[in-house]
N, C-alpha and C positions, 0 to 999 in steps of 0.2 A: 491438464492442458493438452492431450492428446489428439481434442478437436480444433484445435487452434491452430490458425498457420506461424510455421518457422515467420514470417513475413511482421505479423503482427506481434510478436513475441520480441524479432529485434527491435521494432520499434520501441517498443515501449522501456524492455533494457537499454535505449540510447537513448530515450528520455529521462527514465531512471540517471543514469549515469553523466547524464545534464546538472542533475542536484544532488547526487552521490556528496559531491566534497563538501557542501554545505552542512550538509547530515554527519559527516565525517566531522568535520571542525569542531562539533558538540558532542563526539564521542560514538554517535547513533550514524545508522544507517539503517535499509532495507534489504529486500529478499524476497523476490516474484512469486507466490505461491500458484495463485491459479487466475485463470481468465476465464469468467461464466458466460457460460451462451449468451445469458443478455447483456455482458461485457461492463458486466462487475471485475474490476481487479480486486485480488486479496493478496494483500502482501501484508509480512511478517515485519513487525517492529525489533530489529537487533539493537543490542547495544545501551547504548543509554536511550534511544528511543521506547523500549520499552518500558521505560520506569518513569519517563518524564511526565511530568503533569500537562505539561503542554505538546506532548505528543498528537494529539486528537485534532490540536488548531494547526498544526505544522501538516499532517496528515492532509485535513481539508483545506485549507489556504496555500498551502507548498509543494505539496505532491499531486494532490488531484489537480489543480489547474494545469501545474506545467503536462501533466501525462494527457489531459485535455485538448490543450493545446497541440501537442505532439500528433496524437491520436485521436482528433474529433467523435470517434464512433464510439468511447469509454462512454460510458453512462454514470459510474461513480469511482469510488477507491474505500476498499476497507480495510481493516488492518484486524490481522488474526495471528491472536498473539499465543505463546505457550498452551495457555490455559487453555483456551480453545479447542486445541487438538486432544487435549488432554481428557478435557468434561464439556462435551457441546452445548451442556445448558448454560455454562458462563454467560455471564453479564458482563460486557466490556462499559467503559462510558457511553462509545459513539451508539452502545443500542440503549442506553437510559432515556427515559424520556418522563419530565420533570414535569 
C-alpha cells in the first residue's frame, strides 16, 4: 500500500469499521491488506470469518457494497486468506468458477 494515499486508506478503515461490529458479533472480522492500483481491495478474513462457509456472500453482499458506497472509486473486494500467502496457487471459492 505504499502507493496509496494515507487519504484513501482511512477511508476505507472507517468503512471498514462501519461493519467491524457486525463481523465481530459472529466471532469474524477483517484486516486491510492491500489497495491494487486498479483499486482491488484484499483483505484478510480473521476469525471465524475464515472458516465460515458463508464468508464469500458476507464478503460480497456486506463488505464490498458498504466499502462501495464509502469509497466509490473500489472496483471490487477480495479476501486473501492464510493460504494464499502461504502457496499463491491456492484456489479460494471466490476464484472457482463452476
Amino acid at each position: 500500500m505504499s502507493n496509496t494515499s494515507p487519504e484513501l486508506i482511512e477511508k476505507i478503515e472507517g468503512a471498514l469499521d462501519q461493519i467491524r461490529p457486525y463481523l465481530e458479533a459472529d466471532g469474524g472480522n477483517v484486516a486491510l491488506l492491500e489497495i491494487t492500483d486498479d483499486m482491488v481491495v484484499k483483505l484478510k478474513l480473521l476469525g471465524a470469518c475464515g472458516s465460515c462457509p458463508m464468508s464469500i456472500m458476507t464478503l460480497k453482499a456486506g463488505v464490498e457494497q458498504a466499502l462501495k458506497r464509502a469509497v466509490p472509486e473500489i472496483q471490487s473486494v477480495e479476501a486473501v486468506n492464510i493460504t494464499d500467502m502461504d502457496d499463491p496457487n491456492a484456489v479460494l471459492p471466490e476464484r472457482m468458477r463452476g
